[in-house]
C-alpha positions as CSV (number, residue, x, y, z in Angstrom):
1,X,18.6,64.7,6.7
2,X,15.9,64.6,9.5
3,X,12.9,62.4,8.6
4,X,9.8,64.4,9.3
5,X,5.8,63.8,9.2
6,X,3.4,66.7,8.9
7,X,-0.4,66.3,8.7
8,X,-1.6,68.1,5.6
9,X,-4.2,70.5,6.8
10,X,-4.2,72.3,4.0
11,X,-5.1,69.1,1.7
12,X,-8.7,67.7,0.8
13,X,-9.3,64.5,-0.6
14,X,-12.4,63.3,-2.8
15,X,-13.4,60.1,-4.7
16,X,-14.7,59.5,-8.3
17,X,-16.9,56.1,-8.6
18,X,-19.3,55.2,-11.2
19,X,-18.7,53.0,-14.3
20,X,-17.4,56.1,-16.5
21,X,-15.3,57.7,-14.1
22,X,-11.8,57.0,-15.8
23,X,-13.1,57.7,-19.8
24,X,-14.7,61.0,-17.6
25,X,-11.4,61.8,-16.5
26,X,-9.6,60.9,-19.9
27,X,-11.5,63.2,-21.8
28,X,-10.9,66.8,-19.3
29,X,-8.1,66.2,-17.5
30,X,-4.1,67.1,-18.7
31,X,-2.2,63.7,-18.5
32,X,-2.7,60.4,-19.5
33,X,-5.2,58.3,-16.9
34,X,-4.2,55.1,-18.5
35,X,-0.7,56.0,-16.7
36,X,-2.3,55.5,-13.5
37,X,-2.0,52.1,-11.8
38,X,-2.6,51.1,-7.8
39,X,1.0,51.7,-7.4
40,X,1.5,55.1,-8.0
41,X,0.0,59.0,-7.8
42,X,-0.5,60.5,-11.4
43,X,0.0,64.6,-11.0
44,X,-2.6,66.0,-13.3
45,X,-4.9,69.7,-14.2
46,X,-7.7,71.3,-15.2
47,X,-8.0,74.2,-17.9
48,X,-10.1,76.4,-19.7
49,X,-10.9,75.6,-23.2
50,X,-8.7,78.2,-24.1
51,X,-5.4,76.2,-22.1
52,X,-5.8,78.2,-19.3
53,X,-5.1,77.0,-15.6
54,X,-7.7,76.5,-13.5
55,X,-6.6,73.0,-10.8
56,X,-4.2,70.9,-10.2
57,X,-4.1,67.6,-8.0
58,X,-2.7,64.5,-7.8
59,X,-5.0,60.9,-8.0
60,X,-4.5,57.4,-6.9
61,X,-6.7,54.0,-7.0
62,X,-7.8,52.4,-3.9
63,X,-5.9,48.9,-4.0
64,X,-8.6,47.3,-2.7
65,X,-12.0,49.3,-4.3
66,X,-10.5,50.6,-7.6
67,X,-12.0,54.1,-6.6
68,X,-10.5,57.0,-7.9
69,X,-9.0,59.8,-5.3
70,X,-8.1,63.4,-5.6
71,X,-5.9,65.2,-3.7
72,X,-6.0,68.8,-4.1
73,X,-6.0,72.2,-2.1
74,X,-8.8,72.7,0.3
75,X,-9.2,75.9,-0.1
76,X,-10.3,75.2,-4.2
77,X,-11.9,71.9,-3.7
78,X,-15.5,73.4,-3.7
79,X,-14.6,75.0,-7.4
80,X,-12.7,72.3,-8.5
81,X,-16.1,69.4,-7.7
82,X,-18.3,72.2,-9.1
83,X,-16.3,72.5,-12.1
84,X,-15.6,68.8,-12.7
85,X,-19.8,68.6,-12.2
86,X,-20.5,70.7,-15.0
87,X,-18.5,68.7,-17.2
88,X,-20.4,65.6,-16.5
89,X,-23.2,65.8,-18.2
90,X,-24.6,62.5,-18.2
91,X,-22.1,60.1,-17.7
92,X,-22.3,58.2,-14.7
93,X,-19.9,59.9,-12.5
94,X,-20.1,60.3,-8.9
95,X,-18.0,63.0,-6.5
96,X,-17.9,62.5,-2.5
97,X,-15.3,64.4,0.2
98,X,-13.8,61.8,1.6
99,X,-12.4,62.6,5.6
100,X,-9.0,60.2,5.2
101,X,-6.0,62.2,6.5
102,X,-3.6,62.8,4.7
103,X,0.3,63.2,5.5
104,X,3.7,64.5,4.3
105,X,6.8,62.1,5.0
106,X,10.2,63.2,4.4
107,X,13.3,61.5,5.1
108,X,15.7,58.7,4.0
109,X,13.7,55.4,4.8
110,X,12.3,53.1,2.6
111,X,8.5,51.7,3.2
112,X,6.4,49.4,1.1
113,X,3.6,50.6,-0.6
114,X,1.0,49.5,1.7
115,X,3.2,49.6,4.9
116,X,0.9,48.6,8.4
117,X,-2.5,49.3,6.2
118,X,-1.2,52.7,5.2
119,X,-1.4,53.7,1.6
120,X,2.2,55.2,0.2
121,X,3.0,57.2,-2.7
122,X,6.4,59.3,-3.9
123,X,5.6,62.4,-4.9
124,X,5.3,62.2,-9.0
125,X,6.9,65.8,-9.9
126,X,10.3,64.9,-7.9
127,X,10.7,61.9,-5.8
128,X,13.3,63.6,-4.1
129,X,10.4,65.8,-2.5
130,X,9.1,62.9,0.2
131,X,5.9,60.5,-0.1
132,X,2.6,61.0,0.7
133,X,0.9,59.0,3.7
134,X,-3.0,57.8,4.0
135,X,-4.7,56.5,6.5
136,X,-8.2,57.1,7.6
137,X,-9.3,59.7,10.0
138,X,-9.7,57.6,13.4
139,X,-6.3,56.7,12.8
140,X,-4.3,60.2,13.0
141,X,-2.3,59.7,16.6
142,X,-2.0,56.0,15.9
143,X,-0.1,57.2,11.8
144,X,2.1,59.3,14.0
145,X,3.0,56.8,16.5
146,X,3.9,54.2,14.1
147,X,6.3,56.6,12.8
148,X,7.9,58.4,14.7
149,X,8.7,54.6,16.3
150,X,10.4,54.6,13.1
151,X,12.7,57.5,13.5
152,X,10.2,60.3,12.3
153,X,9.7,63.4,13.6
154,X,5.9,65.3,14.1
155,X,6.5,68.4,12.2
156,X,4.1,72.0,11.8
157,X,2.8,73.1,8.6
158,X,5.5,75.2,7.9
159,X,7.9,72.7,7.4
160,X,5.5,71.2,4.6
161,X,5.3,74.6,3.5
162,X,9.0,75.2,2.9
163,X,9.6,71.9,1.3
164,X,7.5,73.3,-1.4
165,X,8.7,76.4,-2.0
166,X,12.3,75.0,-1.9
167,X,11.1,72.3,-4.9
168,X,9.4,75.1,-7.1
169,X,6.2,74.2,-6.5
170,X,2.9,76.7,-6.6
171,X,0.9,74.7,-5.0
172,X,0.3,77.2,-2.2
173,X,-1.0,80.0,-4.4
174,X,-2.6,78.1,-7.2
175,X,-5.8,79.7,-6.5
176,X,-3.9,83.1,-7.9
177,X,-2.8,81.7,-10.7
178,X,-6.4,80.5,-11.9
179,X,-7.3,81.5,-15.3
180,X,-4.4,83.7,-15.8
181,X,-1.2,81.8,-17.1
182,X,-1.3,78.8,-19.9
183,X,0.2,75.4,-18.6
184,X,3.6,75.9,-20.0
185,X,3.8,79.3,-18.3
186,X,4.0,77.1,-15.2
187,X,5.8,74.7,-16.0
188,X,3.6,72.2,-15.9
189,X,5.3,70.1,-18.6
190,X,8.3,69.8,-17.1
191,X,6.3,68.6,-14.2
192,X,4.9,65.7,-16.0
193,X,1.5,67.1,-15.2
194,X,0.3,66.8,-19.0
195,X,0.6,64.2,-21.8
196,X,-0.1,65.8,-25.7
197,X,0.1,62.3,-26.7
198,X,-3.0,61.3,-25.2
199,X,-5.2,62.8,-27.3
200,X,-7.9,65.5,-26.5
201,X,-8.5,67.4,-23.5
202,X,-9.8,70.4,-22.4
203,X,-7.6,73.4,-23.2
204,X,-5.4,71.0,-25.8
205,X,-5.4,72.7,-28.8
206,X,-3.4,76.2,-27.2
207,X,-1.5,73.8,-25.3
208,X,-0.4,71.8,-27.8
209,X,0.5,75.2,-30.4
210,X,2.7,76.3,-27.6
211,X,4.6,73.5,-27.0
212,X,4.9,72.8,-30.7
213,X,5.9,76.4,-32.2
214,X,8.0,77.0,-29.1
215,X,5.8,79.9,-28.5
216,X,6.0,80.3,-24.9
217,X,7.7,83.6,-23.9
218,X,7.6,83.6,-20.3
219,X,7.8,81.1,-17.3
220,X,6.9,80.7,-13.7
221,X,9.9,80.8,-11.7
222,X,10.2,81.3,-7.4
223,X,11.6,84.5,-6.0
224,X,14.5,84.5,-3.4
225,X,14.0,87.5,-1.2
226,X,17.3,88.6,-0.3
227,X,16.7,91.2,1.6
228,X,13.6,94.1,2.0
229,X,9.8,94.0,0.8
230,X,8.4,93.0,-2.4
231,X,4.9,93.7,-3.8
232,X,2.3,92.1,-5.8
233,X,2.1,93.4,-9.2
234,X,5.6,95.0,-9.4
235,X,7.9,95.3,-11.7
236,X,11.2,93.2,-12.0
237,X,13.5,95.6,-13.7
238,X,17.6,94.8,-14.1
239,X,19.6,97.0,-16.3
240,X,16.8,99.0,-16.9
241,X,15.0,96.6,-18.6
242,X,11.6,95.2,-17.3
243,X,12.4,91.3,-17.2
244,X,9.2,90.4,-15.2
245,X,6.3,90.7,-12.4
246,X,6.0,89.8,-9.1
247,X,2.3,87.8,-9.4
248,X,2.7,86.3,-5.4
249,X,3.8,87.1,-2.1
250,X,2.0,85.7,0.3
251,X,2.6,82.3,1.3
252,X,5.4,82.4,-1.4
253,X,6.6,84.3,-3.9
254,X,7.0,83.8,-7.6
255,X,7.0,86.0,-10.6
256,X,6.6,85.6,-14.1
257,X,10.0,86.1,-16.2
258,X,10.3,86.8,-19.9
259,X,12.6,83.9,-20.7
260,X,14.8,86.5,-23.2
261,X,15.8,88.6,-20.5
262,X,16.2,85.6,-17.9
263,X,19.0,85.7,-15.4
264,X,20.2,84.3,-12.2
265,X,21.8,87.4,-10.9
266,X,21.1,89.6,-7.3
267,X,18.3,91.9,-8.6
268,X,17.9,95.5,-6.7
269,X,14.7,96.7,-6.7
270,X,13.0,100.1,-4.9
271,X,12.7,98.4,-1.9
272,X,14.2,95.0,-2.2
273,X,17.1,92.5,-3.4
274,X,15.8,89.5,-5.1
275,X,16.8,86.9,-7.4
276,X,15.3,84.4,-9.4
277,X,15.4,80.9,-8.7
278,X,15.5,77.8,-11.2
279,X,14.1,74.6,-9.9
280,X,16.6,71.8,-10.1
281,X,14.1,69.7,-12.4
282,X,13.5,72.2,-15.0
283,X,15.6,72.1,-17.4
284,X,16.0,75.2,-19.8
């Protein structure tokens, strides 16, 4: 195993201050914020009120500060701060970008929490996925140098990139997902990404039904393309029977799978071979 650092460009972090910011959080947010403790990253989501996915991101206290951070994809921060302003009402709540960097560290060695003033955290869906690194932004070349004096290697985007694909993540193309699939449609259960013990939360009620009539028909699952091209939109069939959809290509692919017609076989398609790939941490 080669132990890699990649600079998360594709990351945004923001805090949350003011006096209500955790019973804010508490009340809209999937899991459990009591979970949450200067030790560790908590994997949480937003959804409609009808348990529809809209965000997901992790969050972390400052050790020092007690502010609240979120990490989540740059590319929705803006409609993720302007959704988590409408729900604020009046509490007092404050949102500011934050320009700490953020890092992806992979590999076998152990660090401390707080290792050389950096802030550590394992990845809450898997822990087998790596740890996050940060630091703050005049410190980027000196992050790097400390470790790579440790045996870590300065890796591109794409490495990053393939690590979560490979885990079953849809991190990448959460912002095609948005307001189209329920929370247990992507798995985000499994994930530990929501608690129905905590009480109330936005989208609770459908979320809650599902889980508890094991109503859910269909799941999330990544797409191995074997060989060929595969297109948004189309249709899984095997043995003449439509199975699923393809719902994203592009910078991964995933489909949707009815879960009675769920198989692990080579699938051939018009123009393709494909088959569907279960993530080692969901477990069905």
């Amino acid at each position: 195993m080669d132990n890699s650092i990649v600079k998360l460009e594709n990351k945004s972090l923001f805090s949350i201050t003011g006096q209500d910011s955790g019973e804010f959080l508490q009340n809209i947010i999937t899991n459990d914020f009591s979970k949450l403790s200067r030790r560790n990253l908590l994997y949480s989501s937003l959804l409609t009120p009808q348990g529809k996915f809209l965000y997901d991101f992790l969050i972390f206290c400052v050790p020092i500060s007690d502010d609240i951070i979120v990490i989540c994809e740059k590319k929705t921060q803006s409609q993720l701060l302007e959704k988590l302003n409408f729900y604020k009402l009046r509490s007092n709540v404050n949102f500011k970008i934050t320009d700490w960097n953020i890092f992806y560290l992979f590999g076998e060695k152990n660090f401390n929490q707080k290792e050389n003033n950096y802030l550590l955290y394992d990845e809450p869906r898997d822990n087998g996925f790596g740890k996050y690194v940060i630091s703050e932004k005049e410190e980027e070349l000196e992050t790097f140098r400390y470790f790579e004096k440790h045996g870590y290697k300065k890796k591109d985007q794409n490495f990053y990139e393939d690590k979560v694909f490979e885990y079953g993540f849809t991190d990448r193309i959460n912002d095609q997902l948005e307001n189209k699939f329920f929370a247990a449609e992507l798995n985000l259960l499994e994930l530990d990404g929501v608690d129905l013990k905590k009480g109330c939360f936005i989208g609770q009620e459908n979320t809650a039904r599902i889980n508890i009539r094991n109503k859910l028909k269909k799941r999330i699952f990544p797409i191995k393309l074997i060989n060929g091209n595969i297109e948004v939109n189309e249709s899984i069939i095997f043995k003449e029977k439509k199975i699923g959809e393809i719902i994203s290509v592009n910078p991964h692919t995933f489909a949707v799978i009815n879960l009675d017609s769920l198989v692990y076989d080579q699938i051939k398609l018009n123009n393709s071979t494909i088959q569907i790939v279960k993530p080692k941490w969901l477990n069905i």
